[in-house]
C-alpha positions in Angstrom: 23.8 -17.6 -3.1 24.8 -16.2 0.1 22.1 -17.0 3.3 20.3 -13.7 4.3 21.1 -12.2 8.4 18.3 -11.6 10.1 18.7 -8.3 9.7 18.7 -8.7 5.7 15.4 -10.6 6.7 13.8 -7.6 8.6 14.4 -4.9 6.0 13.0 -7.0 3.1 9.7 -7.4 5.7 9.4 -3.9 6.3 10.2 -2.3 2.7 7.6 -4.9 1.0 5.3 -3.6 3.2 6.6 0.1 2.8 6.1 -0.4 -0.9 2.9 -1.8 -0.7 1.3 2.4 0.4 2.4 0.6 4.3 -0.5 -2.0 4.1 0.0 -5.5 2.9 -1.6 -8.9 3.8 0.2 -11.4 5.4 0.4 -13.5 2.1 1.7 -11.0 0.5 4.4 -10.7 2.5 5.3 -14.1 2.1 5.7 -14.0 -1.1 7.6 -11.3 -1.2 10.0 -12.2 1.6 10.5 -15.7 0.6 10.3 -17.6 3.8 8.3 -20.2 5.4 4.9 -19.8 6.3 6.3 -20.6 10.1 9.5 -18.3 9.8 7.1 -15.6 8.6 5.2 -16.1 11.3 8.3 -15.8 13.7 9.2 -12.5 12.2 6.1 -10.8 12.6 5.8 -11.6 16.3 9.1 -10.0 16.6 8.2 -7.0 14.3 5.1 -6.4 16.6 6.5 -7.1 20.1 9.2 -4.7 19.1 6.9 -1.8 17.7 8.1 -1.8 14.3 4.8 -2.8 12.8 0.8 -2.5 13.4 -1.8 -5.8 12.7 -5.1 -4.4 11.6 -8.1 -6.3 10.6 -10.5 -6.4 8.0 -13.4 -8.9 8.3 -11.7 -12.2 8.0 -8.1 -11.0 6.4 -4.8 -9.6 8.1 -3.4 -6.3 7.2 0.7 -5.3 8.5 1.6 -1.5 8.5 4.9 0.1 9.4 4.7 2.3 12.5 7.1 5.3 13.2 9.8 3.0 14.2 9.7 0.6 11.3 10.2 3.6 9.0 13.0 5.1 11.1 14.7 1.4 10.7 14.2 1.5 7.2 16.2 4.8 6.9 18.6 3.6 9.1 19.5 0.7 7.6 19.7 2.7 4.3 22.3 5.0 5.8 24.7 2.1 6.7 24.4 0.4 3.9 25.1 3.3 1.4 27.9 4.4 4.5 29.6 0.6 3.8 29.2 1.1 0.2 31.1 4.3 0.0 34.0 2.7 1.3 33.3 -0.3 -0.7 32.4 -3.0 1.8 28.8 -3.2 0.1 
């Protein structure tokens, strides 16, 4: 099994969380990204620093959301992958 880029990495984060109505705890994420706890944690820090995601609370649990950017790499990413698939590099 090839080893996922970063980049591979940050679209699985963000469309998990897309799925999920754009609201997902962090546990849930995990799960569905496959990584480490710590690596997880990485990722996020980066997501938010860079805009592409919201934390929200709610009592003692932690919600992610995608913000305008975060959807607009989403949609980006889809564009060059289908672009790479139609001249079959995919």
């Amino acid at each position: 099994m090839a080893k996922r880029t970063k980049i591979n990495i940050v679209y699985d984060i963000l469309k998990a969380i897309c799925d999920k109505n754009n609201k997902m705890l962090q546990t849930h994420i995990l799960y569905s990204s496959n990584l480490s706890y710590h690596v997880l944690e990485e990722y996020l820090r980066n997501l938010l620093m860079n805009n592409m995601i919201v934390e929200t609370h709610d009592r003692t649990k932690r919600f992610y959301g995608l913000t305008d950017k975060g959807f607009e790499f989403l949609e980006r990413y889809s564009a060059v992958v289908e672009f790479k698939e139609s001249f079959g590099l995919g």
